[in-house]
Each structure stands twice: as C-alpha cells, then as structure tokens.
C-alpha positions in Angstrom: 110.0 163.8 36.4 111.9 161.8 39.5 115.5 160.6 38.6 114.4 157.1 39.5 111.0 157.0 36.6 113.5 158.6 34.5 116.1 156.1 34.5 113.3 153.2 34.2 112.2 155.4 30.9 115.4 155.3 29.5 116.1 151.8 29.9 113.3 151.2 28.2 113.4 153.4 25.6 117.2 151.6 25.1 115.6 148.0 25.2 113.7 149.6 22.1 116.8 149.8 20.4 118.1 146.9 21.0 115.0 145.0 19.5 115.6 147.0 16.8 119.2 146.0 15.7 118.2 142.3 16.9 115.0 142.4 14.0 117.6 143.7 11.3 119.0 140.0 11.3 122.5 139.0 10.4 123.7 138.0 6.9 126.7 135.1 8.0 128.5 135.3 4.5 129.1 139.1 5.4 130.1 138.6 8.6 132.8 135.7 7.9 133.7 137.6 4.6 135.7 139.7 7.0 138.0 137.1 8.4 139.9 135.6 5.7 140.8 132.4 7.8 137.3 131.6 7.8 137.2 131.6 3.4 136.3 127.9 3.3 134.2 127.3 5.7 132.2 130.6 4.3 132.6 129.0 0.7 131.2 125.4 2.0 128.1 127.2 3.5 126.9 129.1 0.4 128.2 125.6 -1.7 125.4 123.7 0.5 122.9 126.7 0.9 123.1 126.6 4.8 123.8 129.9 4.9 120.2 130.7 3.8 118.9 128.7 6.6 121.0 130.2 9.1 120.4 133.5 7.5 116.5 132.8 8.2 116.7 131.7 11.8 116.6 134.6 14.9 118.4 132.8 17.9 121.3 130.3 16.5 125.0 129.9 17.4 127.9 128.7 14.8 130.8 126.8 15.7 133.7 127.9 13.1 136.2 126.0 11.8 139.1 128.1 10.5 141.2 126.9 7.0 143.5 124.6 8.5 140.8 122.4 10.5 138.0 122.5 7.6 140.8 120.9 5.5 139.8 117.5 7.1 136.1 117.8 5.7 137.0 120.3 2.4 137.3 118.1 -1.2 137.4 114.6 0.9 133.2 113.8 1.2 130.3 114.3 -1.3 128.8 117.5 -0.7 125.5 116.1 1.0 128.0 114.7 3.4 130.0 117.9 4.3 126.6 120.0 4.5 125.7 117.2 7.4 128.9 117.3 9.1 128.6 121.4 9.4 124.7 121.2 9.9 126.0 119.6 13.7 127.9 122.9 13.8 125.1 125.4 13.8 123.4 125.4 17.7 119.6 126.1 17.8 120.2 128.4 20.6 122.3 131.6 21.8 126.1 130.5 23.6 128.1 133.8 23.9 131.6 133.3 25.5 130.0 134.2 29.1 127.0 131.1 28.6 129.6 129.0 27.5 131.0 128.9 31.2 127.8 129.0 33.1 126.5 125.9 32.1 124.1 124.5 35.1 125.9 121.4 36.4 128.8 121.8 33.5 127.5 120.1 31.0 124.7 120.4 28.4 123.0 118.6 25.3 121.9 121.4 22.6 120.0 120.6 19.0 121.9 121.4 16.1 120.4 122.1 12.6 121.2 118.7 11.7 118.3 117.5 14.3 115.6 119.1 12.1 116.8 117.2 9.0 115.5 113.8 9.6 118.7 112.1 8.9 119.7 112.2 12.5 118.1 109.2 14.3 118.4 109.1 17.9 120.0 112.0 19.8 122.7 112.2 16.4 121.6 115.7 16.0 122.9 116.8 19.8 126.4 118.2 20.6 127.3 117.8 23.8 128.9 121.2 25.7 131.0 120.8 28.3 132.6 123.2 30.7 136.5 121.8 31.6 137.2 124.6 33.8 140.4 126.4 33.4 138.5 128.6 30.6 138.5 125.0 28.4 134.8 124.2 26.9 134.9 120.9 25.0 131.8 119.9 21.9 131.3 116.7 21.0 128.3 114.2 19.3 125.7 113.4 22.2 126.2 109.6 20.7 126.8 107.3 23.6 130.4 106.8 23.9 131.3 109.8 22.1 134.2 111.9 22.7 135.0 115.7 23.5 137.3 116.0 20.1 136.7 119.8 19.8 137.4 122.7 21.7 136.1 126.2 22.1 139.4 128.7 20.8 137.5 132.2 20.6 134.8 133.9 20.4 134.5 135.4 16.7 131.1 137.7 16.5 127.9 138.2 18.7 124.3 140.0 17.8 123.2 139.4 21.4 120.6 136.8 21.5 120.5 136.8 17.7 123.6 135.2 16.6 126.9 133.9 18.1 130.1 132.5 16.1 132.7 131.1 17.7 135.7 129.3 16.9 136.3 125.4 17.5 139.5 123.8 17.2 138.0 120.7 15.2 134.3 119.0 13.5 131.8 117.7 15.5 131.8 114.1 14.4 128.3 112.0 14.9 128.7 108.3 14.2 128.0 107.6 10.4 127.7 111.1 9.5 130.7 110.9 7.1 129.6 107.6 5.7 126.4 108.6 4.6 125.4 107.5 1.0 126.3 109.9 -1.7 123.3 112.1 -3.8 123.6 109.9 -6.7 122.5 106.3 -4.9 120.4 108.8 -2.3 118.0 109.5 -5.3 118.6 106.4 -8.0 115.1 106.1 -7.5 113.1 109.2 -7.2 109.5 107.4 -7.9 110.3 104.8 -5.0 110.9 107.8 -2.9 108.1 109.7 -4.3 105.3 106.7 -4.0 106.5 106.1 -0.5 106.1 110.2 0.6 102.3 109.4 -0.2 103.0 111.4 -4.1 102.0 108.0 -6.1 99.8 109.8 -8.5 102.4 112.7 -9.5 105.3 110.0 -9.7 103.3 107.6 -11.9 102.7 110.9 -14.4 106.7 111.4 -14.6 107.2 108.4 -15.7 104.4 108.0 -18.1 105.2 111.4 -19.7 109.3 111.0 -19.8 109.6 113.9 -17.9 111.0 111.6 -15.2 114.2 111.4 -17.2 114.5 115.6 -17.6 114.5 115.3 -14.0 117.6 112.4 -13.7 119.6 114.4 -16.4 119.4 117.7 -13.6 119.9 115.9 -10.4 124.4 117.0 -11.5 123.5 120.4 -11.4 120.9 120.7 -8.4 117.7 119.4 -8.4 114.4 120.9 -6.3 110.9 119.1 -6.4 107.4 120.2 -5.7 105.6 116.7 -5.4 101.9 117.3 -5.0 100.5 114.5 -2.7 98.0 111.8 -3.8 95.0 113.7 -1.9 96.3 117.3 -3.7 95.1 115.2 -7.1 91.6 114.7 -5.9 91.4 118.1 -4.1 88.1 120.4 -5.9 89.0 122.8 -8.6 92.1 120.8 -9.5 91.3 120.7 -13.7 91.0 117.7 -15.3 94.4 116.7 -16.5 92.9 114.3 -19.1 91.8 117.3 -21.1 95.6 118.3 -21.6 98.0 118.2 -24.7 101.1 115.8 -24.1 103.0 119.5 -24.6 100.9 120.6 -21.9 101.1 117.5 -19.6 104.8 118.2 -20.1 105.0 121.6 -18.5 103.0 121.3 -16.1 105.2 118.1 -14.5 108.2 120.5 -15.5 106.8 122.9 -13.6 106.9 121.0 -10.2 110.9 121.4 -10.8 114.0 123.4 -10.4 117.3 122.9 -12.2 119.0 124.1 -9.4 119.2 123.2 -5.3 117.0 125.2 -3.6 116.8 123.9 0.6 114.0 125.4 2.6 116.3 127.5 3.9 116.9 129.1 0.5 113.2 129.5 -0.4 112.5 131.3 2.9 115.2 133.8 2.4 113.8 134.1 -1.4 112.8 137.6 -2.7 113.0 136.6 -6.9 110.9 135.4 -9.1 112.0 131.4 -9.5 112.7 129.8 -12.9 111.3 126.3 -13.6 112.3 123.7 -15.5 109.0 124.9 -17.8 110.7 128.2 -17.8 111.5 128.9 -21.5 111.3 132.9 -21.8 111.5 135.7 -19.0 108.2 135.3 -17.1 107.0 132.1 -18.1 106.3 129.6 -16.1 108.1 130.9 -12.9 107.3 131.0 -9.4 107.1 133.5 -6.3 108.0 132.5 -2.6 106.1 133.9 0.7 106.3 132.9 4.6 104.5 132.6 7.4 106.3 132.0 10.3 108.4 128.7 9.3 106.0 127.7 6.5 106.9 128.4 2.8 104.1 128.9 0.7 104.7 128.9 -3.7 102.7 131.2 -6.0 101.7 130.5 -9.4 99.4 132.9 -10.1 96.7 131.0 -10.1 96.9 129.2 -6.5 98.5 129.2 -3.5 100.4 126.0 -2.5 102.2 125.3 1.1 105.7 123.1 1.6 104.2 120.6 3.3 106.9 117.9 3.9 110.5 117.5 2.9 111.1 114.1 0.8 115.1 114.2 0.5 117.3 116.8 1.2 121.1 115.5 -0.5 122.7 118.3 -1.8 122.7 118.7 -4.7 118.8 117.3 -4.6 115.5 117.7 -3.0 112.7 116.7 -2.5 109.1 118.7 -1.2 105.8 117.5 -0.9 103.4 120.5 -1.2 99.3 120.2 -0.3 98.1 121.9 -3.8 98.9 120.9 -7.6 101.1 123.7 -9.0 98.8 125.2 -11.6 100.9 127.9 -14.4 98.9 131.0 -15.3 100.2 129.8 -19.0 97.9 126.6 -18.8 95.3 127.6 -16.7 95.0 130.9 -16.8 95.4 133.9 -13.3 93.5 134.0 -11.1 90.3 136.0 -11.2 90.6 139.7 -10.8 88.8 141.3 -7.8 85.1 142.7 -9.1 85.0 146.3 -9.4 83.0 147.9 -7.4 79.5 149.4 -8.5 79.4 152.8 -9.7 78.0 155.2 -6.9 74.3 155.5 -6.7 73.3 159.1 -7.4 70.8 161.0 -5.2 69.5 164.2 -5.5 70.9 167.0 -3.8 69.6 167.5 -0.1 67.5 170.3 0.6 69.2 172.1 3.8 66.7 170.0 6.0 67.9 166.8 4.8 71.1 164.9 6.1 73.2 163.8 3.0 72.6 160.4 1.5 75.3 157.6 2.3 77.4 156.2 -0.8 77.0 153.0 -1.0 79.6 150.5 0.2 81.8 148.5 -2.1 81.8 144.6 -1.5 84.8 143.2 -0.5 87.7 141.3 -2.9 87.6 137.9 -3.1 90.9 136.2 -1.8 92.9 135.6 -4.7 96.4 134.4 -5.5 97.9 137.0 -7.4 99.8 136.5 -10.6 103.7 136.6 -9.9 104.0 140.0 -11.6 101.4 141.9 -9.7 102.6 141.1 -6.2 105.8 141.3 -4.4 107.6 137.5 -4.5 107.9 138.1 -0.4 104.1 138.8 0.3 102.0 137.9 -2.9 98.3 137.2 -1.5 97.5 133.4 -1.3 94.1 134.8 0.5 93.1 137.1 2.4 94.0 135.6 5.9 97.5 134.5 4.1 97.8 138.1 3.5 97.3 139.7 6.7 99.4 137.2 8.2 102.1 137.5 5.7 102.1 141.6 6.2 102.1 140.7 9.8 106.0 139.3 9.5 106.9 141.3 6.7 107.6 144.9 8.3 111.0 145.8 6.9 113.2 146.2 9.8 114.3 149.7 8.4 110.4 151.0 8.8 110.5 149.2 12.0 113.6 150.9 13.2 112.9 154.6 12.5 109.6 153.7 14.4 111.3 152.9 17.5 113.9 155.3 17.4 111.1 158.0 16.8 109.3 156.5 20.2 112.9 156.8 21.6 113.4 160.5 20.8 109.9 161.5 22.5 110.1 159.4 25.6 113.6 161.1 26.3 112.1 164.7 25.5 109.3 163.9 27.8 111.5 162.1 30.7 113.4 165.4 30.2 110.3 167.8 30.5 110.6 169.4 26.8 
C-alpha cells in the first residue's frame, strides 16, 4: 500500500480511538478527588447532585473554584442557592486553555447549566468570556452592567471535546442569584404549585387522602415528585381509582414520591432500583430508571411513564410532572407476560422427493413494560420501539472499545500487507 493511503488509514484508525476514550465519559467526583484543594467544591456538587448532571452530559466545561474562593459561597446560602450559584459555573460547551484565547472578536456569551433550569430569566444563565490579552481571560454574568469579577488561573483536566475544568479565581455572580428564596417558602405550597403545573387532579387526591402531609414532613430530608398531569387521569387503561381501599389510595399517592432529592440529572445517571415512599420491604413498591437521549422514562412494572416537565427544582425538593399515572405491580398487578409460542406443527417425514415442511413461525411479543426485577433498571422495555431505542444508547463503552480497537488492529495489519 502507498505511504500516503497508509498514513490516511492510520489516522483514521487513531480517530477510532479517540471516539472511544471520549464515549467512556468522565466521572467529575473522581477526577477533582485528586486535587485536594478542590475538596469543597467536589463536596458541594455531590451535596446538590450536579455532579450527576454533569456526569450525564458529553461536551461541558467547569469553572473550579479552589478552597479558599468557595469559602465565600460554602455554609453562607441555603443549599438551593449554592447549587444556582455553581450551576453558572458549568459551560454547555468545550473551552480548553487554547479556545479560551481564540475567541472570534475576544469576547463570547456561553449557556451555563443554570440556563436550562428555568430560574434564569433573561440572558441570567450566560457568562460572559472575555479574552484580556496578556494570557488574562475574565468570566462574568452576561446581565447588563455586569462585571468581569473572575479570572481564568489554570487549566486543571481535559477529555478533549468531552470535558474541560479549569480554574477561576472567584463565582460567577448573576444578579439575584444569591437572594433567591430558600426551599422551605419555595415549596410552602406544593398543591398551588401542583394545580398551576396542570396536576390539579393528583394535588386534590394528596390532600384528600393526608398523604399531602407525609410529603411536608420529607421535604428536610429531600423530596422528589412524580405528578401525573390532569390528562394522565383520564388517559385509557388508567383503573378506576374509586374501586380502591383508603390503604391502597395511600400507596399509590406514596408511590409518586421519594424521600430523598433525586434532580434529573441523578435519575439519568441511575442504574438501582429506587425506593419510594410506598417502599416498606426490599422490592416493594420501587421503581427502575431508563433514557433515551435526554428523556427519563420510570418503570413500574406495569407501565411505562416519561418525565415530562420539571415543577420545582430547590434542593433539597423537586418537582416532575410525568404523562402516565404510576401504577405498582403490588396494586395492579405486572404487566402481561409475552404469549408462548404454539407448539410446532408436526408433519410427516418427507419422502426423498419432497422438500421439508417449514415450522411454523412464532408471533411476535407484545410490547410490555417489564416488572423491575426482570429487566435491567438502565434498559427495562417500556415497548418495543422504547426498547430498540434504549439498546440503541446503551452499548457499554467497554464492548464498544474492544470493537474499535479490534477494527484498529486489522486496518494496521492490512495498511501493513500482513
């Protein structure tokens, strides 16, 4: 083979890698556990579970704050509050050192992960980047009137276009960020909140039943909803909720609930089974998680059911709406198993003449939701498109690796005439 179609092969072959390592991800808790100067600002994003979210997201950048400048944020807000002042830390996009000082025309807005929360009105959820020259690159709110109070220091870690930390010199401060209402006012009145997300039905059962009160008396400890929405009620095949015990009015409500904060981000990276506030014995009344692209979707056993909108998110509460009414395989039973297929039709053997006779085909499965112990929590099957799609984003990155690596070996042998 010519040097030149060789040297194309290879780089090819090495751009295989490098997908590779990029689809193994990053884990940021790992990578700041190695940098003791960081141990705050590591401790803050597992406290607020936006390191779940940033675990979950392929192209992202993090600004760092070391131990001496988180000490202006750390023990001195509500935790909501902190988790929005470092959400305008994390960049929805890749700056390595090199980017940083080839900004076109010096200067740059980028979205942060406090843009996607839908707390940020107007352009709150920018930072502005700004090249000073003389190696200087100063961050600040994209507010109107705001200031460059942080600068760039060093550059701490890069996955090439997965992940870039760096080190800033001070927070990013958006007007009213620090002044936001605390978790306790922010959710005084979860019907309110619930009735105006469109959830009236579910939020008039809470309060009915009591188990609005099992809720309040969580919200200290962390607090995740499921609130089916007014049409999920009325949807077809949704049982009649009339024909239920109190008990069982009771757990199924519970069963819309965590007593703990679980953010979207935390669900996506999810590979457990999830305890409910129903939960009263291993296996009982718990939940699975799968993904598709940025959608979560929640498995019962009985039906699949999609995060459809966020409600609240105030650490340590929040608040989905999902399109389905959670139903428990305890209440309503799993889902029904796939038919078996007939028995083969037997024929009598061929004379030598004949051709043999065809078997006869097996009709297909209908698309169930599996219970949560029959499937894995990362790919259970909501139905059979969900599944396909779900096995379409779910190839473990090891599998994945040795396959291109394989690929790799036998281009070189072949570029190399073996």
């Amino acid at each position: 083979m010519a040097a030149p179609q060789t040297f194309s092969l290879l780089a090819f072959v090495f751009s295989l890698l490098a997908v590779a390592f990029t689809v193994r991800g990053h884990n940021i808790t790992q990578i700041l556990a190695d940098s003791p100067e960081y141990s705050s600002f590591n401790s803050y994003l597992s406290q607020t579970k936006l390191a779940d979210e940033i675990n979950s997201r392929t192209t992202i950048t993090l600004l760092v704050l070391n131990n001496g400048a988180m000490s202006s944020l750390a023990g001195k807000h509500p935790l909501s509050v902190i988790k929005n002042a470092l959400s305008l830390l994390v960049l929805l996009d890749y700056y390595d050192p090199q980017k940083l000082h080839k900004i076109s025309k010096g200067t740059t807005l980028s979205t942060t992960l406090y843009q996607t929360t839908g707390n940020a009105p107007g352009n709150l959820g920018f930072v502005n980047i700004t090249d000073l020259k003389g190696g200087k690159v100063g961050f600040g709110s994209a507010a109107s009137g705001s200031k460059l109070d942080s600068s760039y220091t060093k550059s701490v870690k890069q996955i090439p276009y997965n992940i870039s930390v760096l080190e800033i010199d001070a927070p990013i401060i958006a007007p009213g960020v620090l002044t936001a209402p605390a978790p306790s006012s922010a959710v005084s009145n979860i019907t309110g909140l619930l009735e105006k997300a469109g959830c009236k039905t579910f939020a008039n059962l809470l309060a009915s039943s009591g188990v609005l009160k099992t809720y309040e008396s969580a919200i200290e400890n962390g607090l995740t909803v499921f609130a089916p929405s007014d049409e999920a009620f009325k949807a077809e095949g949704v049982p009649d909720l009339t024909k239920l015990t109190q008990a069982e009015v009771v757990s199924l409500l519970e069963y819309h609930a965590l007593a703990e904060y679980k953010p979207k981000g935390s669900l996506k990276t999810n590979k457990n089974k999830i305890s409910t506030l129903a939960t009263s014995g291993a296996g009982k009344f718990d939940l699975t998680t799968s993904t598709s692209g940025d959608e979560v979707i929640l498995h019962t056993g009985v039906a699949p059911s999609r995060l459809a909108d966020t409600v609240l998110d105030a650490t340590p509460v929040v608040i989905f709406t999902v399109d389905n009414v959670l139903l428990p395989t305890e209440l309503f039973g799993k889902s029904p198993s796939p038919a078996p297929a007939p028995a083969p039709v037997t024929a009598p053997t061929p004379s030598p003449a004949e051709g043999p006779s065809p078997a006869a085909a097996s009709p297909p499965a209908p698309p169930t939701d599996e219970s949560p112990g029959s499937a894995p929590s990362d790919s259970p099957a909501g139905s059979a498109n969900s599944k396909s799609a779900n096995a379409a984003v779910a190839v473990s990155s090891p599998s994945l690796f040795t396959a291109l690596v394989t690929l790799a070996a036998i281009a070189v042998s072949v570029s190399l005439g073996f």
